[in-house]
One Martini backbone bead per residue (centre of mass of N, CA, C, O) as a GRO file, in nm:
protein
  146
    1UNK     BB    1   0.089   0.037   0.029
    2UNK     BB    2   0.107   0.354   0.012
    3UNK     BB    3   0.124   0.618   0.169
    4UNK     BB    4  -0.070   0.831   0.061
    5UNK     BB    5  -0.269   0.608   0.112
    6UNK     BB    6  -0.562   0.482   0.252
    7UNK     BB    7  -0.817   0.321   0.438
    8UNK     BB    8  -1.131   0.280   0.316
    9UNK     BB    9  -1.507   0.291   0.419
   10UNK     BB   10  -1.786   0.267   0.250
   11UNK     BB   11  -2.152   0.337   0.266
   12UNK     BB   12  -2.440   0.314   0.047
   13UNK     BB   13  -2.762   0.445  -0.017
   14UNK     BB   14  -3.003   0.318  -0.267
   15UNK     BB   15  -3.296   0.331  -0.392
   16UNK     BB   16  -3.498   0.045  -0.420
   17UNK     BB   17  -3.725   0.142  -0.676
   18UNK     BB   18  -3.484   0.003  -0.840
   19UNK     BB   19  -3.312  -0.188  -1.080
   20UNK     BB   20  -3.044  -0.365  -1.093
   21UNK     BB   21  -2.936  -0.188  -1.322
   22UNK     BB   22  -2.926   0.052  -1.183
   23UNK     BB   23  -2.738  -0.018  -0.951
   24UNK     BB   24  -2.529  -0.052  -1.070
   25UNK     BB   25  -2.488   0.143  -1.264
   26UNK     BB   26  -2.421   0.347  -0.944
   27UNK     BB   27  -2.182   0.155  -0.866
   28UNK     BB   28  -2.015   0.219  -1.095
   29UNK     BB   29  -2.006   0.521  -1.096
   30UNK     BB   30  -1.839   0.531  -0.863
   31UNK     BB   31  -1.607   0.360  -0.929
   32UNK     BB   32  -1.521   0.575  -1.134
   33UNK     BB   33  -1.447   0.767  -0.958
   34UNK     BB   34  -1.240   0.647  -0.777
   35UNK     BB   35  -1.051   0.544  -1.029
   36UNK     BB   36  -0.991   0.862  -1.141
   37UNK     BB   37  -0.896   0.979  -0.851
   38UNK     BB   38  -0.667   0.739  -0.734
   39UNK     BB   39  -0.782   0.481  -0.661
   40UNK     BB   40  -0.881   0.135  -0.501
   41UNK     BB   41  -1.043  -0.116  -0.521
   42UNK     BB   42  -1.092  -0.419  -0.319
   43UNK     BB   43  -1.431  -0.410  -0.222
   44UNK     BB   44  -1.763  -0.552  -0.276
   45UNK     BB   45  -2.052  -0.507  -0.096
   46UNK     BB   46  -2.386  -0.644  -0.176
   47UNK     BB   47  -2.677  -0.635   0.089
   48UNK     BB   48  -2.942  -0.550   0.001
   49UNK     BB   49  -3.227  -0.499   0.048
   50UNK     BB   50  -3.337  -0.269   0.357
   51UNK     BB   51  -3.472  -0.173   0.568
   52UNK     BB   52  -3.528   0.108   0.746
   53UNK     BB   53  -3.525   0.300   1.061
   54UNK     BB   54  -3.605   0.550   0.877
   55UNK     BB   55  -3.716   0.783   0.687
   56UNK     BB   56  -3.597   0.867   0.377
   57UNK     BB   57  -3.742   1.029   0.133
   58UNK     BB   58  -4.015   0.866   0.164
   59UNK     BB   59  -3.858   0.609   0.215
   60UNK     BB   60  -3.817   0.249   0.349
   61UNK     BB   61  -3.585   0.177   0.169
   62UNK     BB   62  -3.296  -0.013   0.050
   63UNK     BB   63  -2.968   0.010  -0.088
   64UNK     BB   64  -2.652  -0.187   0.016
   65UNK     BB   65  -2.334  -0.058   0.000
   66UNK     BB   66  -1.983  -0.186   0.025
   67UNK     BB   67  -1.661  -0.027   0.023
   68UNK     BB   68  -1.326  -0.068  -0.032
   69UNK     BB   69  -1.047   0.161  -0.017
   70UNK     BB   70  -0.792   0.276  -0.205
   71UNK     BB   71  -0.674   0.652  -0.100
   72UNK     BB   72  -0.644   0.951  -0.136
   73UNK     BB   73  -0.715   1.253   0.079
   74UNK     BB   74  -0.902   1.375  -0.204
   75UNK     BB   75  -1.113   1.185  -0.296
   76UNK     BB   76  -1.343   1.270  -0.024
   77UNK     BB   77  -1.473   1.493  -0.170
   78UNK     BB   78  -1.533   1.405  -0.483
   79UNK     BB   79  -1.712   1.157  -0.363
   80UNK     BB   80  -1.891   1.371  -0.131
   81UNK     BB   81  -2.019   1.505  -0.414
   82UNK     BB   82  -2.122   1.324  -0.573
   83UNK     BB   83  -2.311   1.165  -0.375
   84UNK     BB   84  -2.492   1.446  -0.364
   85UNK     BB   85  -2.566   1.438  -0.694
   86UNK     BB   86  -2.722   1.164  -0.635
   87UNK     BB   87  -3.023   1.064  -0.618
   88UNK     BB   88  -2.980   0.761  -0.577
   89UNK     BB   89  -2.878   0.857  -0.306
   90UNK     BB   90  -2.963   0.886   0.018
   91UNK     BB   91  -2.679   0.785   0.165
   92UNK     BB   92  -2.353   0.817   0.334
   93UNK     BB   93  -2.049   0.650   0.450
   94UNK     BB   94  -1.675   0.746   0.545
   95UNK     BB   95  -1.443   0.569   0.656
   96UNK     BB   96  -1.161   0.493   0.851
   97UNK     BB   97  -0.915   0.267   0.867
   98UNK     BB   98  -0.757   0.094   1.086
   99UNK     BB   99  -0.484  -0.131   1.236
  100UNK     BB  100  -0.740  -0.310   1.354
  101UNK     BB  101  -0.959  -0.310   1.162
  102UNK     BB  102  -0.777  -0.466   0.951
  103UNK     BB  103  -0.660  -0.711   1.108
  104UNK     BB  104  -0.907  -0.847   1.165
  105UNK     BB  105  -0.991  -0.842   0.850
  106UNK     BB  106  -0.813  -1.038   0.843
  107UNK     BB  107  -0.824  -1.278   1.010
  108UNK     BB  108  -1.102  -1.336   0.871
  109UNK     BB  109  -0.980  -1.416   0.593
  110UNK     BB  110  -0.829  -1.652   0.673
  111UNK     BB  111  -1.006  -1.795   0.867
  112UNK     BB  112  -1.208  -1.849   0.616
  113UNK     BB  113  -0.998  -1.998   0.420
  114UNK     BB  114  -0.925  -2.247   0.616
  115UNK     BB  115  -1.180  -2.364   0.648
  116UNK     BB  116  -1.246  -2.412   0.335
  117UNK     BB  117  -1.039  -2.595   0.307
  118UNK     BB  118  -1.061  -2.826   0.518
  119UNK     BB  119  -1.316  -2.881   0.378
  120UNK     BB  120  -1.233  -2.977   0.093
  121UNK     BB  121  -1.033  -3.195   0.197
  122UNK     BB  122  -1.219  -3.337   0.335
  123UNK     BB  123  -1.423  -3.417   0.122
  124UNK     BB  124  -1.207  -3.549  -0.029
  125UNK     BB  125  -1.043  -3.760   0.183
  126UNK     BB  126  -1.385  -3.838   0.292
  127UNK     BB  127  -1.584  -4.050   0.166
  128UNK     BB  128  -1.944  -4.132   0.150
  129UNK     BB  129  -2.035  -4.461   0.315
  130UNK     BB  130  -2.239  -4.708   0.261
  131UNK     BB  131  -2.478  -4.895   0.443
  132UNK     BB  132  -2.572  -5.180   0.476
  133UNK     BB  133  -2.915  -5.276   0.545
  134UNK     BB  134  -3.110  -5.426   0.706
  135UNK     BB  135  -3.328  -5.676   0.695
  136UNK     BB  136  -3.668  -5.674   0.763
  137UNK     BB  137  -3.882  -5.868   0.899
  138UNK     BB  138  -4.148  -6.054   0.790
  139UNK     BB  139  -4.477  -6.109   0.839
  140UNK     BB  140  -4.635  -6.423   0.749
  141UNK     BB  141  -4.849  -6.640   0.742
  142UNK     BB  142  -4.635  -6.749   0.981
  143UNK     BB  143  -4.345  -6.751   0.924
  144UNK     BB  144  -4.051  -6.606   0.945
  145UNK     BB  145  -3.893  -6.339   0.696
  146UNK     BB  146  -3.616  -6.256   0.571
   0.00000   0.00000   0.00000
């Protein structure tokens, strides 16, 4: 990582009462702002549609988008103006990543690839063997027939 850039995580509430073509629109479009003013994404969470906690501009829905980037400190005035002039961004906030909660998420991240790798493993060399079951008695009138 550059000393001039900074990891920052910005999350945005989108109108929800776009279309996914929109939403992505949306979302390319601030991606193309960061990325032309000298950012670097590293990571797109979108967590979808969800109630809001009270009504913002009467809508009560939202589309949550959060991304992680890496970005020199004059980016955040440029995209915190892109936020305010797009009419379908209803909230925004865009915060510094300390290093401590870098360090949680990479901690989160390594542990989260260890344990796919070990079920993948387990999977792979413990494949699941049937057991012959036993047949049931049958009762029929008489003697019993196994």
């Amino acid at each position: 990582m550059d000393k001039s850039k900074r990891l920052y995580e910005s999350t945005i509430i989108i109108n929800a009462s776009l279309d996914d073509t929109q939403v992505d629109a949306v979302v390319a479009r601030v991606q193309e702002v960061i990325t032309r003013n000298g950012g670097n994404i590293t990571l797109v969470n979108k967590w979808g549609r969800k109630r809001l906690a009270y009504s913002i501009n009467k809508k009560t829905n939202g589309y949550y988008v959060n991304l992680e980037m890496e970005a020199p400190g004059t980016l955040l005035a440029v995209l915190e103006r892109a936020y305010q002039l797009y009419e379908m961004i209803l909230r925004y906030l865009t915060i510094v990543l300390d290093r401590k909660a870098i360090a949680a998420h990479k901690a989160a991240l390594e542990a989260a690839a260890a344990a796919a790798a070990a079920a993948a493993a387990a999977a792979q060399t413990d494949p699941v063997t049937l057991q012959p079951r036993e047949a049931d008695p049958v009762k029929v009138d008489g003697p019993t027939v196994v």
